[in-house]
C-alpha positions as CSV (number, residue, x, y, z in Angstrom):
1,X,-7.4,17.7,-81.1
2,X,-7.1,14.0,-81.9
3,X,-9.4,11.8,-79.1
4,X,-6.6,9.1,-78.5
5,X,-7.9,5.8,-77.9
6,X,-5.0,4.0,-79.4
7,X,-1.7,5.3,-81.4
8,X,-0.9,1.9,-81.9
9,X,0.3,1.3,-85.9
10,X,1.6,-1.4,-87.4
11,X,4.0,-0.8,-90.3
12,X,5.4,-3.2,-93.0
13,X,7.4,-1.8,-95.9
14,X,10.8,-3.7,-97.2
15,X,12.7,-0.5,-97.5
16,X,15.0,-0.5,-94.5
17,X,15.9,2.8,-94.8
18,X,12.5,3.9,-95.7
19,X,11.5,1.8,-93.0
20,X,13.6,3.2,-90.3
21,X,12.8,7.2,-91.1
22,X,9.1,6.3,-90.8
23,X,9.3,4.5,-87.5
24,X,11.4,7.3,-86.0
25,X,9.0,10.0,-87.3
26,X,6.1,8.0,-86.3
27,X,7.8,8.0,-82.8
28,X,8.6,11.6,-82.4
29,X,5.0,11.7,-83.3
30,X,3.6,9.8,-80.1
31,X,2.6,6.4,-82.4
32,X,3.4,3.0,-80.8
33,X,5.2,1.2,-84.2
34,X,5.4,-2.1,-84.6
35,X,7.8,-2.3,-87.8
36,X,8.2,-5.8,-90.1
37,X,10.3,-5.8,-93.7
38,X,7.5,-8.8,-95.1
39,X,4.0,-9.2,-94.6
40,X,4.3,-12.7,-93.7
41,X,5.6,-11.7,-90.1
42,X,3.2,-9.0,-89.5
43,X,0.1,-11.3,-90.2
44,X,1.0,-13.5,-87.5
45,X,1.4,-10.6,-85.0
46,X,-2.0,-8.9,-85.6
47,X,-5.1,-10.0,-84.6
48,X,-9.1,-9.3,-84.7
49,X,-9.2,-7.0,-81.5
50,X,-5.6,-5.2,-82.4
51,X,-6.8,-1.6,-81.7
52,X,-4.6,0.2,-84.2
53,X,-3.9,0.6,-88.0
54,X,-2.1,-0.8,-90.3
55,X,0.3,0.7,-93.2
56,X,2.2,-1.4,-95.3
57,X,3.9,-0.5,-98.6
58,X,2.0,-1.6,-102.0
59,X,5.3,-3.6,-103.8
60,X,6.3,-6.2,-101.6
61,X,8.0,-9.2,-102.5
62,X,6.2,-12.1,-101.4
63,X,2.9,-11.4,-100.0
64,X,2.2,-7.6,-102.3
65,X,-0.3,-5.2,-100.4
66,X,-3.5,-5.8,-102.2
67,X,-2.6,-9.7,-101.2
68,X,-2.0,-8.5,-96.8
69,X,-5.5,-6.3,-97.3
70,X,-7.6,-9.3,-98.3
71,X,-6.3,-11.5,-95.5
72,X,-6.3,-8.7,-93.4
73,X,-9.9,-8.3,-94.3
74,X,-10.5,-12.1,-93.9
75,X,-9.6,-11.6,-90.2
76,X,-11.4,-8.0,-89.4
77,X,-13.0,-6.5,-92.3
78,X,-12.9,-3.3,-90.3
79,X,-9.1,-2.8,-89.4
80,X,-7.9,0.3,-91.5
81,X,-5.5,-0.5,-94.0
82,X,-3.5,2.5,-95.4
83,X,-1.5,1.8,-98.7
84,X,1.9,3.8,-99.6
85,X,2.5,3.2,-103.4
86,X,4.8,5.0,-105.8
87,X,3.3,7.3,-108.5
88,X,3.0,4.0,-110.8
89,X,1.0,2.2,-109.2
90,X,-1.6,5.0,-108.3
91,X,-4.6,2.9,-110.1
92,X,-3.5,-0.2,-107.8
93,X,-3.7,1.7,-104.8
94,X,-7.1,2.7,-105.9
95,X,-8.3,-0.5,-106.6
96,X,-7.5,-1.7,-103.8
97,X,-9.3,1.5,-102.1
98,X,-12.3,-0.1,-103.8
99,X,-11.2,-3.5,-102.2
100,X,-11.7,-2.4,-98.5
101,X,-8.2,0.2,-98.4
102,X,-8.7,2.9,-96.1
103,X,-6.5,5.1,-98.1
104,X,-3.2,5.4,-99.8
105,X,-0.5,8.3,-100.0
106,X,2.0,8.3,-103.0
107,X,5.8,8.3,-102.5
108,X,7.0,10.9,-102.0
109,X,5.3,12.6,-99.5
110,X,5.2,15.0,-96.9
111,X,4.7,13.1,-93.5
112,X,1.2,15.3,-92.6
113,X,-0.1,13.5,-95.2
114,X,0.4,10.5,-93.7
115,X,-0.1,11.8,-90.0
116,X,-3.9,13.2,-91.1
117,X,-4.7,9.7,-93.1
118,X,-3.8,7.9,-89.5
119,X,-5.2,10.1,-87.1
120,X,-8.9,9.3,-89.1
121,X,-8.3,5.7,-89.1
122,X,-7.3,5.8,-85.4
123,X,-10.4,7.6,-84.5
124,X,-12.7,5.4,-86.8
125,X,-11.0,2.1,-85.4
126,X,-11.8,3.2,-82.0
127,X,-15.3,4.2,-82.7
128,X,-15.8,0.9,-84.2
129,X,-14.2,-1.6,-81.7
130,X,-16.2,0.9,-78.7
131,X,-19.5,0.0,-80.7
132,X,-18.1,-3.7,-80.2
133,X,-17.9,-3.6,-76.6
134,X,-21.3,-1.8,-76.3
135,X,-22.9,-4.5,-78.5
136,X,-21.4,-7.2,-76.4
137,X,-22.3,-5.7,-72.6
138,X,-25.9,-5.0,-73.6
139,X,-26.0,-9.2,-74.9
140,X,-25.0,-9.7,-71.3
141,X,-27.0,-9.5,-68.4
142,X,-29.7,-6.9,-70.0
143,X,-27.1,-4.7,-70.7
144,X,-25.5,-4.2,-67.2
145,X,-21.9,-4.8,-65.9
146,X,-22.2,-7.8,-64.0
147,X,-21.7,-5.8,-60.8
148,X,-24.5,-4.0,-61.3
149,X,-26.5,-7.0,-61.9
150,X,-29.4,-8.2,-59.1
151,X,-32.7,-7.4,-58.0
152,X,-31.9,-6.2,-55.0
153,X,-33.6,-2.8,-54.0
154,X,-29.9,-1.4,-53.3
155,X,-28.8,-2.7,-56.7
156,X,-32.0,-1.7,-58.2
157,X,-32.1,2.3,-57.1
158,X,-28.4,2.8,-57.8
159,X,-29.5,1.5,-61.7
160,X,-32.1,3.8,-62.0
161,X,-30.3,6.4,-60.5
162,X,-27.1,5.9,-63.5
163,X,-29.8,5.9,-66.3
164,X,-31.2,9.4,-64.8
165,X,-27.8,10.9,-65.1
166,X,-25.9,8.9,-67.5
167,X,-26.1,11.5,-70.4
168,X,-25.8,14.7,-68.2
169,X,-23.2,17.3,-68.1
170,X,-21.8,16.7,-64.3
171,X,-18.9,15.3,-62.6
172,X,-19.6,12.6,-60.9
173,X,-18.5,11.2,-57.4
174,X,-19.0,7.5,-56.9
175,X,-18.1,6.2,-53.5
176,X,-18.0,2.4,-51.8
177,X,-15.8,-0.1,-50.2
178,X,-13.1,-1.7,-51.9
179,X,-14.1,-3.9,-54.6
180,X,-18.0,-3.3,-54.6
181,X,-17.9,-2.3,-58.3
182,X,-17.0,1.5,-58.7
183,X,-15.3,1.5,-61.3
184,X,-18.7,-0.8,-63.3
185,X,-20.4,2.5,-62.4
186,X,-18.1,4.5,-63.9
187,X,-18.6,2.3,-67.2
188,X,-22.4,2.3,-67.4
189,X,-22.4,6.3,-66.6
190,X,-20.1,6.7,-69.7
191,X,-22.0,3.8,-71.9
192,X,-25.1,5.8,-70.9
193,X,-24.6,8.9,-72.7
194,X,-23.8,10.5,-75.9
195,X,-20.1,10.3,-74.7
196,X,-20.0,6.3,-75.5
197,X,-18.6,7.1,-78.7
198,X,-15.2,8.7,-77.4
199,X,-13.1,7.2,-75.0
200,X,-12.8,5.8,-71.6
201,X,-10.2,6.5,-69.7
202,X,-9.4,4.7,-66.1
203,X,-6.6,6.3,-64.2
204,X,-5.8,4.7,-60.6
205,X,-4.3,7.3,-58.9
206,X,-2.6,5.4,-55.9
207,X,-0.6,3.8,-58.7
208,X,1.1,6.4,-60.5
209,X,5.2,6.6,-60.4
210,X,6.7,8.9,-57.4
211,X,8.1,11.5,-59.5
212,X,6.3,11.2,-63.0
213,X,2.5,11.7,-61.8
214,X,2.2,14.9,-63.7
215,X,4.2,14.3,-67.0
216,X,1.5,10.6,-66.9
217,X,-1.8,12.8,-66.2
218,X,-1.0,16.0,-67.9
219,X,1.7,14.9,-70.3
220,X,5.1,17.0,-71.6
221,X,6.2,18.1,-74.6
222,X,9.4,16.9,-76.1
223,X,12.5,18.2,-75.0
224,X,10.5,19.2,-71.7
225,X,13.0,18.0,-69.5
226,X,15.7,15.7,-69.3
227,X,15.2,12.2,-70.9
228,X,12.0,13.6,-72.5
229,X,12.5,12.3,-75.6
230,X,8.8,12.2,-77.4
231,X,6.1,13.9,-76.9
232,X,3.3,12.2,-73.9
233,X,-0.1,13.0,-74.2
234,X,-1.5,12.3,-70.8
235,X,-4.0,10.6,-69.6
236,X,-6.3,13.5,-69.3
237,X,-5.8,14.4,-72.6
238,X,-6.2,11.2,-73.7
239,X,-10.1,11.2,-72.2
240,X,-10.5,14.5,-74.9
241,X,-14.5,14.0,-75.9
242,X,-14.4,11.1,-73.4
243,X,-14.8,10.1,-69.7
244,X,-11.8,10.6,-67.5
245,X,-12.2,8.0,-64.4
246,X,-9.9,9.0,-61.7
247,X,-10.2,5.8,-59.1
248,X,-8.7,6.5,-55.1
249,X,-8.9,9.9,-56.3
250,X,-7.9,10.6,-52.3
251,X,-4.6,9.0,-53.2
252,X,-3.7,11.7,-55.6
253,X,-0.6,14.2,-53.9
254,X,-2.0,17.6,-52.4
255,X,0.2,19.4,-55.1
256,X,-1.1,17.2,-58.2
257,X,-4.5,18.3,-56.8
258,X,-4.3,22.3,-57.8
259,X,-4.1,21.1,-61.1
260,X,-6.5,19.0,-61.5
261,X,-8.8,21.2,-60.1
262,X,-8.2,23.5,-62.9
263,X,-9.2,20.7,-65.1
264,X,-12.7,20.8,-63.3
265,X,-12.9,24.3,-63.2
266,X,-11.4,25.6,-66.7
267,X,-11.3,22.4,-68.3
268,X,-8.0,22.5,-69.7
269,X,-4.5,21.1,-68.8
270,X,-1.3,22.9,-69.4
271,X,1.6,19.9,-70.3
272,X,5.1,20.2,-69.1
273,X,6.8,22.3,-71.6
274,X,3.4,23.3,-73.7
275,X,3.5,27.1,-74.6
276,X,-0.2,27.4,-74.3
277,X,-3.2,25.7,-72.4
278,X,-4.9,22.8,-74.1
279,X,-8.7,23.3,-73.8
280,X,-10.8,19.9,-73.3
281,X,-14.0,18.5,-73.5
282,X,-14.4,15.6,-71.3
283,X,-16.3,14.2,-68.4
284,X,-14.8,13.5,-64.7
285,X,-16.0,10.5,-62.8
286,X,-13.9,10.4,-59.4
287,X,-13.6,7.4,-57.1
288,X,-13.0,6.9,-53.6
289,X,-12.8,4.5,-50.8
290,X,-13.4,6.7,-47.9
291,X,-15.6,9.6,-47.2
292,X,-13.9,12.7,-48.9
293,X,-15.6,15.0,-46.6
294,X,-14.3,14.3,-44.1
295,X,-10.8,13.7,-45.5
296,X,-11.1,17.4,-46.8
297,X,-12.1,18.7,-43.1
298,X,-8.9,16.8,-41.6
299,X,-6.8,18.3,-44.5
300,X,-5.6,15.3,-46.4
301,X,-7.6,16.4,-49.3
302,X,-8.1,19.7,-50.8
303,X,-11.5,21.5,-49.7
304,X,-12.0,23.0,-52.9
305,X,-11.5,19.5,-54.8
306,X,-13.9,18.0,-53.0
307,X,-16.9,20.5,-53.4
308,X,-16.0,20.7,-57.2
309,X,-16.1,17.0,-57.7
310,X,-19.7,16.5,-55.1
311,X,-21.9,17.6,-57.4
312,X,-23.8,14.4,-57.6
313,X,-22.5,11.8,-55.5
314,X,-23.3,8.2,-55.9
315,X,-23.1,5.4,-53.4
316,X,-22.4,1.8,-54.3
317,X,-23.6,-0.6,-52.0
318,X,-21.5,-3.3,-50.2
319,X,-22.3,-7.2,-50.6
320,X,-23.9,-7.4,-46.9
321,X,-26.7,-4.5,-48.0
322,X,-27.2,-6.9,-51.4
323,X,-27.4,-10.5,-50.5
324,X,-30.1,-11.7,-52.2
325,X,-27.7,-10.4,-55.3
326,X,-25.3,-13.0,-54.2
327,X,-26.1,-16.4,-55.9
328,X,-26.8,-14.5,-59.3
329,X,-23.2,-13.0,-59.1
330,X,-21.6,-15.9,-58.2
331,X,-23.3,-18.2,-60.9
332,X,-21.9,-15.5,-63.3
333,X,-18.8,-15.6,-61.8
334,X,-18.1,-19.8,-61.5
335,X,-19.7,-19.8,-65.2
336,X,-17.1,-17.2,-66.4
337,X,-13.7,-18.7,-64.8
338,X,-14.7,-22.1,-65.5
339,X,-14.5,-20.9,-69.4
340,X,-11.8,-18.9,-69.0
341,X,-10.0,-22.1,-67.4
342,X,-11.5,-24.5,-70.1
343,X,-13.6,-26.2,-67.7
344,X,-17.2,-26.9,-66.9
345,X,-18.7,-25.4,-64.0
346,X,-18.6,-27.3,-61.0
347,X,-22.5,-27.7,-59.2
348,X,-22.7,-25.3,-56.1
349,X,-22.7,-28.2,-53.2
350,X,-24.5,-27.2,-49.7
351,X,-21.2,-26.3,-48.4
352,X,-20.5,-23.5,-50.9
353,X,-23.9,-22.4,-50.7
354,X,-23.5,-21.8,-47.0
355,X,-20.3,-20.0,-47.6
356,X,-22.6,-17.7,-50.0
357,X,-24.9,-17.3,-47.3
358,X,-22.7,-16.3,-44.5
359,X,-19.3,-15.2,-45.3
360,X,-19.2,-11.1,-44.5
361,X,-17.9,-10.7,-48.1
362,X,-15.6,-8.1,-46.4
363,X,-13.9,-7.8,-50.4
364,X,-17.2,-7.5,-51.9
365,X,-17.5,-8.1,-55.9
366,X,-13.9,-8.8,-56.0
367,X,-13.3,-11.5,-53.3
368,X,-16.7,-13.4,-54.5
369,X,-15.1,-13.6,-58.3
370,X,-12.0,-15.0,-56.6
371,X,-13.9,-17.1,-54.3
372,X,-15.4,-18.6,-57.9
373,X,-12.3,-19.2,-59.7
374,X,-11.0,-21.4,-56.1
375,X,-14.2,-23.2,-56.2
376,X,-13.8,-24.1,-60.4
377,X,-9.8,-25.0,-59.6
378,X,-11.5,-27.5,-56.9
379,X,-9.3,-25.2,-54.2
380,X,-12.7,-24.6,-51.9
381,X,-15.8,-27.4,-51.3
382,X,-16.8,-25.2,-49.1
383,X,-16.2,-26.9,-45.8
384,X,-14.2,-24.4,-44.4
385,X,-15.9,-22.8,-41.0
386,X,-17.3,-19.6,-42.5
387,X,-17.0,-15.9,-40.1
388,X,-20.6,-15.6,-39.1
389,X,-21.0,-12.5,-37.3
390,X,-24.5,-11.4,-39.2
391,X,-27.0,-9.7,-36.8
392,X,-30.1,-11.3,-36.3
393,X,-32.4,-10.4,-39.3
394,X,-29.7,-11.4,-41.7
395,X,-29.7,-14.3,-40.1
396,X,-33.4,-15.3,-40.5
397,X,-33.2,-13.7,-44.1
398,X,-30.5,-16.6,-44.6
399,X,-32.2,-18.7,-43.1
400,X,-35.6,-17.7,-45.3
401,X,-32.9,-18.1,-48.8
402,X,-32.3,-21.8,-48.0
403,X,-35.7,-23.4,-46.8
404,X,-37.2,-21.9,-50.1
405,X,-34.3,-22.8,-52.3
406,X,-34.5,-25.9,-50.6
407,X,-38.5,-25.7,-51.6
408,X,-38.0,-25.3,-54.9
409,X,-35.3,-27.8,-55.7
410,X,-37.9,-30.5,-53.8
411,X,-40.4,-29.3,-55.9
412,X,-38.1,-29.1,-59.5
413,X,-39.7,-25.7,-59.4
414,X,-43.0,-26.1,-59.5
415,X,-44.9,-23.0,-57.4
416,X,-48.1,-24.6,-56.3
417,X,-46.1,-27.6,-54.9
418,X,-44.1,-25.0,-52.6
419,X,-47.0,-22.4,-52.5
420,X,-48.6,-25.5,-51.2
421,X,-45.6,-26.9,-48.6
422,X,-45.2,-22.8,-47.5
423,X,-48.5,-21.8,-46.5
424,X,-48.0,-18.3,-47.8
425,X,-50.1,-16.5,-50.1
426,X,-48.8,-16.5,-53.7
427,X,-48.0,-12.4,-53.7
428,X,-45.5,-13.0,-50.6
429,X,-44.0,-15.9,-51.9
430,X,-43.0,-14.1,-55.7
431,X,-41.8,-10.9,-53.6
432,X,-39.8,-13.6,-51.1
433,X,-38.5,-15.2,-54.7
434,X,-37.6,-11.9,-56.1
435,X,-36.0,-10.8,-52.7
436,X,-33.7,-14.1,-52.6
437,X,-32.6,-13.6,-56.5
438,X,-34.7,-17.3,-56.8
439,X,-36.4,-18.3,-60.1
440,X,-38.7,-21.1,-60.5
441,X,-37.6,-22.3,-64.0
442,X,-33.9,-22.1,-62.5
443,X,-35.0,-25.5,-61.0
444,X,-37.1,-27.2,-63.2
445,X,-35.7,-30.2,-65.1
C-alpha cells in the first residue's frame, strides 16, 4: 500500500488528446494533476518545496524535455522527473536518465507502468523533503519545536519524557489547554522514532464536514455513493507507515468513534464501498482539551475509546506553570514575525516586558505568538493595564525576573558585578538565572 504523502503531479505533454486521457486516468487514479501543453508555463508554476512529481513528454516544441529537466534540476536537483518518449527516442530518454531523470516509459504504454514509476517517485520525494524538515528543526532551537523550547522544569520533564517514548510502539494521549503546543508534541514523538521517514498526518476532528466525516477519515471507493466520483483515500490511510494525529479527538461523533476504535484495536479501516478491510501500520497520537475521563464517565465519549487511547498519557503544561520559558518564546516569536513581515525586530521596552511578566497568558503558545506579531506591527507598546490576578509566589518570582534582568542589563552581563550588587552566593544566583530563562552573554555588549 502506497504511504501517501502527496499525489500531487505535474504533467506537460503538447498532445491535447494525449493530454486529456492522462489527466482523467491520473484522476480516477486519486492524483492531483496540474496539466500545461509547453514547458514554459509549467516552469513558472513549480517551485523548490512543490511536493510532487513531474512528467512531461520528451518532444516538445520550444523548451524539449532534456532542456525542462536541467532547469528543473537548477531549481531542486531532487524533484523526480519522469520522461514519456516514443520508441525513437529511447537512447534520449536514457541519456537524460543519466542527466538526473527519474525514469521514462515509451509510448505506447499500459498506464500501470506509469502508475508504478509515480507511486516510487512520490514516495522518494516525500522521504526526501521529510529529511528536509528534520534537517531544518534540529538547526533550530537544539532540535526542539519552539514550544517545547525553555528550561523550565515543566518544559524540561515533558522533553525527556518524548525522547523515552518517541520510538515506541504505543498510542499516545497528549492532553493541555488550548494552544499550549499539543500538536509540537505530537511532531517531536513522530520526529523521534523510526516512523520519521513516513508521514505525518494532523486531522482536527472538530473540523470535519457534517455529513462527510467518514468518507474524509476512512475514505470511499468510487462509485461508493452518489457524487463519488474518484476514489478518496482517507486520512487514516493516508498516515499508512506514519503517525495519525487526531487533535480534539473529544470532538469526534459517538458513531465515528466505533470505528475508529477498530483502527486501535485491529488496525485496519474498511472505506465506504471497499470489498475488503485495508490493514495498516501506523501510530495514533490523540489530542484533547479536556479530561477524557471524565468525558467518558458522563458519556460524551466512548468508554472503550478512551482506555484504548490512555496507554501513556502525556500532559503539556500551560504558560502560568512555565514562565521563566516566557521571554525565550517570545524572543523567538517577535524575531520570527518581524521576518516574516520584512522587518526588524522591535527592542522589548519595560512596558512589554511587564506584559510578559504578568498577563495570565489564558491562550498560552498561541496568544504569546500573536501578542509578537502586534508588538512587530507597532499595534501594542505595552502600556495597556495588564490582568494581574497571580498568587503571591508568582508574584515575588516576577518580581525576582526583573531586579536580576534589571542586574544584568546594569552590569552588560558581567556576573561578579551582579554577584557582587545581589549578595547571593554564585550557585543560587546561576540556578535563579537558569530558572528566569536569563543568560549573561544575552547582555553583554
Amino acid at each position: 500500500m502506497q504511504s501517501a504523502a502527496s499525489r500531487a503531479v505535474m504533467l506537460i505533454e503538447d498532445d491535447g488528446d494525449f493530454r486529456q486521457a492522462l489527466v482523467e486516468r491520473m484522476t480516477l487514479e486519486g492524483y492531483e494533476v496540474r496539466a500545461f501543453a509547453a514547458a514554459e508555463p509549467a516552469l513558472k508554476a513549480v517551485a523548490a518545496d512543490f511536493d510532487g512529481a513531474v512528467v512531461t513528454d520528451l518532444r516538445m516544441p520550444g523548451l524539449d524535455g532534456r532542456q525542462l529537466l536541467a532547469r528543473i534540476q537548477a531549481l531542486d536537483p531532487a524533484l523526480p522527473v519522469i520522461m514519456i518518449t516514443g520508441h525513437g527516442d529511447i537512447a534520449d530518454a536514457v541519456a537524460a536518465m543519466q542527466s538526473g531523470a527519474y525514469d521514462f516509459v515509451a509510448k505506447p504504454f499500459p498506464f500501470e507502468r506509469l502508475r508504478d514509476s509515480l507511486n516510487r517517485a512520490l514516495e522518494k520525494r516525500s522521504l526526501v523533503l521529510d529529511n528536509r524538515r528534520l534537517t531544518a528543526l534540529a538547526a533550530a532551537d537544539g532540535g526542539h519545536e519552539l514550544p517545547l523550547a525553555g528550561a523550565s522544569p515543566a518544559i524540561t520533564a515533558l522533553r525527556v519524557t518524548i525522547a523515552q517514548i518517541a520510538d515506541a510502539k504505543m498510542d499516545v494521549l497528549i492532553e493541555g489547554e488550548t494552544g499550549v503546543g499539543k500538536e509540537a508534541v505530537a511532531r517531536a514523538l513522530h520526529n523521534g522514532g523510526r516512523r520519521r521517514v513516513g508521514p505525518f498526518v494532523a486531522v482536527n476532528c472538530g473540523a470535519l464536514p457534517d455529513g462527510l466525516i467518514e468518507s474524509e477519515l476512512f475514505g470511499h471507493e468510487l462509485g461508493a455513493f452518489a457524487g463519488a466520483m474518484r476514489r478518496r483515500v482517507g486520512h487514516v490511510e493516508r498516515a499508512h507507515n506514519g503517525s495519525l494525529f487526531l487533535d480534539e479527538v473529544e470532538s469526534m461523533p459517538l458513531a465515528v468513534q466505533v470505528k475508529m476504535l477498530r483502527v486501535l484495536e485491529e488496525r485496519e479501516i474498511h472505506p465506504i464501498g471497499a470489498n475488503e478491510p485495508r490493514v495498516l501500520d501506523l501510530r495514533i497520537l490523540a489530542s484533547a482539551k479536556i479530561d477524557l475521563g471524565e468525558a467518558a464517565r458522563r458519556g460524551v465519549f466512548r468508554e472503550d475509546l478512551f482506555y484504548r487511547l490512555n496507554v501513556v498519557r502525556l500532559r503539556v503544561p500551560p504558560l502560568r506553570e512555565r514562565r521563566e520559558d516566557i521571554p525565550l518564546l517570545f524572543a523567538h516569536f517577535l524575531r520570527r514575525a518581524a521576518d516574516r513581515q520584512g522587518l526588524d525586530a522591535p527592542e522589548v521596552d519595560d512596558g512589554v516586558r511587564r506584559r510578559l511578566l504578568e498577563e495570565a497568558w489564558p491562550g498560552n503558545i498561541r496568544e504569546l505568538a500573536h501578542f509578537a506579531e502586534r508588538v512587530v506591527l507597532g499595534l501594542e507598546d505595552g502600556r495597556a493595564e495588564a490582568t494581574s490576578d497571580l498568587s503571591l509566589p508568582d508574584r515575588l518570582h516576577r518580581f525576582e525576573g526583573e531586579l536580576l534582568r534589571d542586574a544584568l542589563e546594569t552590569h552588560r552581563g558581567d556576573i561578579v558585578a551582579v554577584l557582587e550588587e545581589m549578595r547571593i552566593p554564585r550557585k543560587t544566583l546561576y540556578d535563579k538565572l537558569q530558572r528566569h530563562g536569563l543568560k549573561p552573554a544575552d547582555f553583554r555588549r
